[in-house]
C-alpha positions in Angstrom: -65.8 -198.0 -210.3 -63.3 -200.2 -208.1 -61.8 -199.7 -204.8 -58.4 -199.2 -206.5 -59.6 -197.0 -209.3 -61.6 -194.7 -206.7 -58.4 -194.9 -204.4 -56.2 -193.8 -207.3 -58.3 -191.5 -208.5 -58.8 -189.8 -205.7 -55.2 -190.1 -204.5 -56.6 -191.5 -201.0 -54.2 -192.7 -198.8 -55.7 -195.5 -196.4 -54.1 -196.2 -192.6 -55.1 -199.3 -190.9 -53.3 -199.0 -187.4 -50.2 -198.0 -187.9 -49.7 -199.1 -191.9 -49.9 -196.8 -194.8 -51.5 -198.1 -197.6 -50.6 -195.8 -200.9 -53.4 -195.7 -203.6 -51.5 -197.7 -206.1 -52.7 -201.0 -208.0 -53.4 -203.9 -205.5 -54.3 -201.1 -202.5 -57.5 -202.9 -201.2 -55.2 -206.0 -201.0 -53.0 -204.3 -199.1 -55.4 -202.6 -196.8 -57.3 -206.1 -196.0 -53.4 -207.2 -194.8 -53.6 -204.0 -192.9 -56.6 -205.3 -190.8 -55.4 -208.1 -190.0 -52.1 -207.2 -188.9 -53.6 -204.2 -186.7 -55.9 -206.8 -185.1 -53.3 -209.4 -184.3 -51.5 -206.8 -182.4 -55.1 -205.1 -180.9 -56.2 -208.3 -179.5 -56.2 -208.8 -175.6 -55.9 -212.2 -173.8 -59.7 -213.9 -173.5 -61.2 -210.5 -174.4 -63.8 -211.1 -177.4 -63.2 -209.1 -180.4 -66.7 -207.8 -180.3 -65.5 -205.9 -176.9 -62.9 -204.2 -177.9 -62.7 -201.4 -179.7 -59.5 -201.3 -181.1 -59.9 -204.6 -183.6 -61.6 -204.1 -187.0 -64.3 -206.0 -188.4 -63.1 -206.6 -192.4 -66.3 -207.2 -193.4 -67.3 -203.2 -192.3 -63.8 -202.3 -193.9 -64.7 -204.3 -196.9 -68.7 -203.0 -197.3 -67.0 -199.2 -196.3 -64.6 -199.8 -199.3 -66.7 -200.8 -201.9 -69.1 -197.5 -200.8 -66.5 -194.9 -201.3 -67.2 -194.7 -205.5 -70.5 -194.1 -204.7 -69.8 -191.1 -202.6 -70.1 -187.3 -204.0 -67.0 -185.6 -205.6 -67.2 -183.6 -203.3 -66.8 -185.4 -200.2 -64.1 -187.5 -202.7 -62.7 -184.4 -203.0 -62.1 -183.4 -199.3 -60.2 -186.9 -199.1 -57.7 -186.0 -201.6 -54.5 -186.9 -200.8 -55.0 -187.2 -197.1 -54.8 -190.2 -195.0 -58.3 -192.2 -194.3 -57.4 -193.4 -190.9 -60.0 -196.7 -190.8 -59.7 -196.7 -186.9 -61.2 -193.8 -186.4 -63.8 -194.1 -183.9 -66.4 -192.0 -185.8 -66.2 -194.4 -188.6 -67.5 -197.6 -186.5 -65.2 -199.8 -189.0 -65.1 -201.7 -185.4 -66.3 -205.2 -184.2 -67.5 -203.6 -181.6 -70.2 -201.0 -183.3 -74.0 -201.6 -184.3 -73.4 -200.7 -187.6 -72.9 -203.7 -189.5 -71.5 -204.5 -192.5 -74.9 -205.3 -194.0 -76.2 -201.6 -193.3 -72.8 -200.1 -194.9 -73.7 -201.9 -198.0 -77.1 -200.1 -198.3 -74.8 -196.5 -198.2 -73.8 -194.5 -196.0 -72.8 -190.6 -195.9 -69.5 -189.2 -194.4 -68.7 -185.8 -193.0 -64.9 -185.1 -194.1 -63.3 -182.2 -191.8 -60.8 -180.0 -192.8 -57.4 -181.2 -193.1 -54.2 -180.0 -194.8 -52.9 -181.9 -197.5 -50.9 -185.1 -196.5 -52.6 -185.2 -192.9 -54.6 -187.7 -191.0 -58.5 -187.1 -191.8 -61.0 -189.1 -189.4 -64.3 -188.4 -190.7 -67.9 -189.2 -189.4 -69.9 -192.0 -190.9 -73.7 -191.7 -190.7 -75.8 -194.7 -191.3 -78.5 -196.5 -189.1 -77.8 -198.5 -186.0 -78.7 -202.0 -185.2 -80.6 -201.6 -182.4 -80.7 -204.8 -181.4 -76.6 -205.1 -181.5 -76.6 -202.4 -179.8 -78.2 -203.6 -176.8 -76.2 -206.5 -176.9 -73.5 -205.1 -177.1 -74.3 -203.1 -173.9 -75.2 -205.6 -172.1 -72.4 -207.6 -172.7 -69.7 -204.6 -172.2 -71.2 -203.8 -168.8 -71.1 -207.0 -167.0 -67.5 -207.3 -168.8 -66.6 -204.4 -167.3 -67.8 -205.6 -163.7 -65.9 -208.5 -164.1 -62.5 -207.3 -165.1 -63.2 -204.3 -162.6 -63.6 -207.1 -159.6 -60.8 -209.0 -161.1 -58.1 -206.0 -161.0 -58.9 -204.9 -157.4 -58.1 -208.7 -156.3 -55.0 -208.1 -158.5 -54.1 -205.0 -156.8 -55.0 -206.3 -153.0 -52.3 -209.4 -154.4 -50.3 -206.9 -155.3 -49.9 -204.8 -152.4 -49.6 -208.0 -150.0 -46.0 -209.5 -152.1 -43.1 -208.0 -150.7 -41.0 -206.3 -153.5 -38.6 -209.0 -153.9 -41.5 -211.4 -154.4 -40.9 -213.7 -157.3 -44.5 -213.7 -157.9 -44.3 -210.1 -158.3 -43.3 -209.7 -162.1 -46.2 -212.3 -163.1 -49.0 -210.3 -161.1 -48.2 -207.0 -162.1 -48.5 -208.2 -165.8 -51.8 -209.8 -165.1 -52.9 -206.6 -163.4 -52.2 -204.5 -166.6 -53.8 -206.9 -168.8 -57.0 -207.0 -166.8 -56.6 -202.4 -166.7 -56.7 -203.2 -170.7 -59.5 -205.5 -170.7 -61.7 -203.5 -167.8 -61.0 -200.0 -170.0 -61.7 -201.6 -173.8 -64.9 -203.1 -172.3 -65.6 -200.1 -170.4 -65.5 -198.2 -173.7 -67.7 -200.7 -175.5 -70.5 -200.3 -173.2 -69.7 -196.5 -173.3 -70.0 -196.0 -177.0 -73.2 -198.8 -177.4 -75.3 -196.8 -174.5 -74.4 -193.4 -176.1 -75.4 -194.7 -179.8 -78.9 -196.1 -178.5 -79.5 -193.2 -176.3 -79.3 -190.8 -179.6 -81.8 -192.9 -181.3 -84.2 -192.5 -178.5 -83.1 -189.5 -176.9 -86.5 -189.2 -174.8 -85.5 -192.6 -172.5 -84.4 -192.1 -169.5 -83.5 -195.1 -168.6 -80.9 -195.2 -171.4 -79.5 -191.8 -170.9 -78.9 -192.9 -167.0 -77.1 -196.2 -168.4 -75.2 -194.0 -170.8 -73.8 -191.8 -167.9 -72.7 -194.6 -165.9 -71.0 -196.0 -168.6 -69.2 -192.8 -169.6 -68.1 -192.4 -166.0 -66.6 -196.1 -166.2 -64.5 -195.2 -169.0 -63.7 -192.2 -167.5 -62.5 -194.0 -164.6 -60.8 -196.5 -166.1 -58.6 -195.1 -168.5 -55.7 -197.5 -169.4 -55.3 -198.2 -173.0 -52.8 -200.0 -174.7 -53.0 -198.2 -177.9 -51.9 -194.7 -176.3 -50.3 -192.8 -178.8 -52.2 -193.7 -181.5 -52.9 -192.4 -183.9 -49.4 -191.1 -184.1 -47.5 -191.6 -188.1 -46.2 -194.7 -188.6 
């Protein structure tokens, strides 16, 4: 069976960022147009797409698609006209997961919650992790985060020597909220990548300490850009 055909006959809605795709002929078009458009407006200023996780990867979007015939009726079922939301963070549809595209391909199983009909469903993929990503992807996030973390506190000490008239003012505010956005995204990169390798070897210590620090980063520092979401479009 085809994306479209499942979609249709399924009567699954799909939402990438804030556009509603409708299951009706030409919706995997649609939703790759979706992608794109919720990345272009995702993206932050030198930030790579693998460390934030707000853009989606369209090859995981793709391999998740062409899964979805292959899923029980059942779970099918649960989907029924509700509203897939692809961001969902428990679907790791994101550049910035260890679940590749490659992995979705081989199948995956998803956990569908209870929603009422016409609602926004975010269910939970299971499939394995790269491991190897994974700790790139750590790695990576981490020192990101120091970095954008050193450069917003020489943003705010800039900040808080310009006199309120300053005509540099208005330029370094907006660099400071940019570099918030990128310390946060970055922070939650190296959040979610710790936490994934720490549950596939939940007896190291070493990760579980990484994995609190990096949950108290993003606890810390909470700024995101896409507040709101994932309110209807």
């Amino acid at each position: 069976m085809q994306v479209d055909d499942c979609l249709a006959q399924h009567q699954i809605i799909v939402r990438a960022g804030y556009t509603v795709v409708q299951p009706t002929s030409g919706a995997s078009s649609r939703i790759e147009s979706a992608v794109e458009q919720n990345n272009q407006a995702a993206r932050l200023e030198s930030l790579e797409d693998d460390l934030n996780p707000e853009v989606l990867d369209p090859d995981k979007v793709e391999a998740f698609l062409l899964g979805l015939p292959g899923l029980p009726d059942e779970t099918l079922g649960k989907l029924r006209d509700r509203v897939l939301y692809l961001n969902a963070p428990t679907l790791f549809l994101g550049t910035a997961t260890a679940i590749t595209a490659h992995t979705l391909g081989q199948g995956y199983s998803l956990a569908v919650p209870e929603s009422a009909p016409g609602g926004l469903v975010q269910p939970t993929l299971s499939a394995e992790i790269d491991k190897a990503l994974a700790q790139d992807l750590t790695g990576r996030a981490r020192e990101a985060t120091a970095l954008f973390d050193q450069q917003v506190k020489e943003l705010e000490s800039r900040v808080a020597g310009l006199g309120q008239d300053s005509e540099e003012m208005g330029s370094v505010l907006r660099e400071l909220s940019l570099a918030r956005s990128k310390r946060f995204a970055a922070s939650m990169v190296w959040r979610d990548n710790s936490a994934a390798l720490t549950q596939a070897d939940p007896d190291n210590r070493e990760l579980a300490a990484e994995a609190k620090r990096a949950r108290e980063a993003a606890a810390e520092y909470v700024s995101p850009p896409w507040i709101g979401m994932p309110a209807p479009g």
